[in-house]
KEKE-3310 file (N, C-alpha, C; in steps of 0.2 Angstrom, whole numbers, plus 5000, padded with zeros to 4 digits):
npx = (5194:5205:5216:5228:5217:5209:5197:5197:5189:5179:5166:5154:5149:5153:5152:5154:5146:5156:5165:5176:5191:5187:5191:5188:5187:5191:5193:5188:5177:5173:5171:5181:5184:5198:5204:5198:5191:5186:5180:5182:5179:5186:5193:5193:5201:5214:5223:5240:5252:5258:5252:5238:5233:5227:5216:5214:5205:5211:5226:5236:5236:5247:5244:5249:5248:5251:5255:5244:5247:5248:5255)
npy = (5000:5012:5023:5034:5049:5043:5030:5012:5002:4985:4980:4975:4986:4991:4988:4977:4968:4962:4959:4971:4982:4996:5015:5029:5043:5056:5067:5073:5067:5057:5041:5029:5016:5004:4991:4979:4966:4954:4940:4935:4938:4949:4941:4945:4957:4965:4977:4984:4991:4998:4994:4985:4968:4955:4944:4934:4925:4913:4917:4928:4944:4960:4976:4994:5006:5018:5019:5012:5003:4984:4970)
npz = (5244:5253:5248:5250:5243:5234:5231:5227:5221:5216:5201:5192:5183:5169:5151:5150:5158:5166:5184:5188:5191:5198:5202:5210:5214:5225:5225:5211:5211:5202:5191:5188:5178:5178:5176:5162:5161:5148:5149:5162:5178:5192:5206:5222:5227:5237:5247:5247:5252:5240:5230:5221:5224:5213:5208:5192:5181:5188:5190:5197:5198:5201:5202:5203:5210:5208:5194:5189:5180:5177:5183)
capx = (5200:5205:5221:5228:5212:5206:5194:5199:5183:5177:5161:5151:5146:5157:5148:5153:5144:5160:5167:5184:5193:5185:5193:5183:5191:5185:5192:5183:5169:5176:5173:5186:5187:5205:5202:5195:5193:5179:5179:5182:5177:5191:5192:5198:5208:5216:5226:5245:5258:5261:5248:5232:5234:5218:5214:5207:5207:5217:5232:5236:5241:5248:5243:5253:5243:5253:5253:5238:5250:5247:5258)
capy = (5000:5017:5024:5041:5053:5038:5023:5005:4996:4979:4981:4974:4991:4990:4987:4967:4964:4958:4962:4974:4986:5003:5020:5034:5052:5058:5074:5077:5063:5052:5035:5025:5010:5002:4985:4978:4960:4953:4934:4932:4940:4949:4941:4944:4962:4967:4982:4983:5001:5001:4988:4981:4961:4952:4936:4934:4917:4909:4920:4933:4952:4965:4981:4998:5012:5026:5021:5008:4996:4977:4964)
capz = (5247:5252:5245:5246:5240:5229:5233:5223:5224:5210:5199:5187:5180:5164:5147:5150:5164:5171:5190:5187:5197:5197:5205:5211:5214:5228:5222:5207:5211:5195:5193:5183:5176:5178:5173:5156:5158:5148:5149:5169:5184:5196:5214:5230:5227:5242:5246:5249:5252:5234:5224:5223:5222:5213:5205:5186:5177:5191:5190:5203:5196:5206:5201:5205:5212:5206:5186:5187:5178:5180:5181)
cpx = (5202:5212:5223:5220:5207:5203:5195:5191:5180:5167:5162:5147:5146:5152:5147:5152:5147:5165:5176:5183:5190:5190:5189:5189:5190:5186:5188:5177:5169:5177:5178:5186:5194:5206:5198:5194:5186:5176:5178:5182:5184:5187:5195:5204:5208:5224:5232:5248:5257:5256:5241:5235:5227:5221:5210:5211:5211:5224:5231:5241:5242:5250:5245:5249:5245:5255:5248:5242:5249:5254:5258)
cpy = (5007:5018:5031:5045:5047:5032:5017:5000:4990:4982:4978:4980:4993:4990:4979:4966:4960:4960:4963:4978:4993:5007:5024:5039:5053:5067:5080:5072:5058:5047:5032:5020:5006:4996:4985:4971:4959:4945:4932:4938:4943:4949:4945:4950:4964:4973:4983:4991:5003:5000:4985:4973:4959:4946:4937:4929:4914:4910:4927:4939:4957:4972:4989:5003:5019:5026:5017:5004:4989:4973:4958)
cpz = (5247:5251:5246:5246:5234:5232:5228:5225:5216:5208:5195:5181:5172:5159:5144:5155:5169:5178:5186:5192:5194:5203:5205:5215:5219:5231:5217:5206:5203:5196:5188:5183:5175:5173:5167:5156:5156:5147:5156:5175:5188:5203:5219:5228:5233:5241:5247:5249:5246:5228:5229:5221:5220:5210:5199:5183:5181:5193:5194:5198:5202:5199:5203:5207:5209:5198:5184:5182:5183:5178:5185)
residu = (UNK:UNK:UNK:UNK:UNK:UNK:UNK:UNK:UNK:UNK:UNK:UNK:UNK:UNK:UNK:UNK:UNK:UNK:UNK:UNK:UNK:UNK:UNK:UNK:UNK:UNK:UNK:UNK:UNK:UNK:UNK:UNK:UNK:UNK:UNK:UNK:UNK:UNK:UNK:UNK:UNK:UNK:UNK:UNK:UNK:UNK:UNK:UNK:UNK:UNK:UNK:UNK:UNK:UNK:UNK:UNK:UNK:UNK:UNK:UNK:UNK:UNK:UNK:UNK:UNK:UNK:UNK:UNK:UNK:UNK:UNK)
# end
């Protein structure tokens, strides 16, 4: 999902093998890890003006793009 200068895309890259939300720079070519869940998978993020919405454990968070808070 593209944002501004920054891409929002899910992986399993992590060191828990479990699907979170990554950021990539595409400034300085920097990947970021946002997310830290280590028991559940994040589904189905989708992009909104302000927020990312996803899914993990059943419960929908919305994510803020401009201080990467969840709530």
């Amino acid at each position: 999902m593209w944002a501004g200068d920054k891409i929002f895309y899910s992986s399993d890259n992590g060191s828990n093998s479990r699907y979170n939300l990554w950021m990539y720079d595409t400034n300085t070519g920097a990947n970021t890890q946002i997310t830290n869940y280590t028991e559940y998978d994040v589904h189905y993020p989708s992009l909104g003006p302000k927020d990312i919405i996803y899914e993990n454990e059943g419960k929908l968070y919305l994510m803020d793009l401009a201080t990467q808070q969840r709530r």
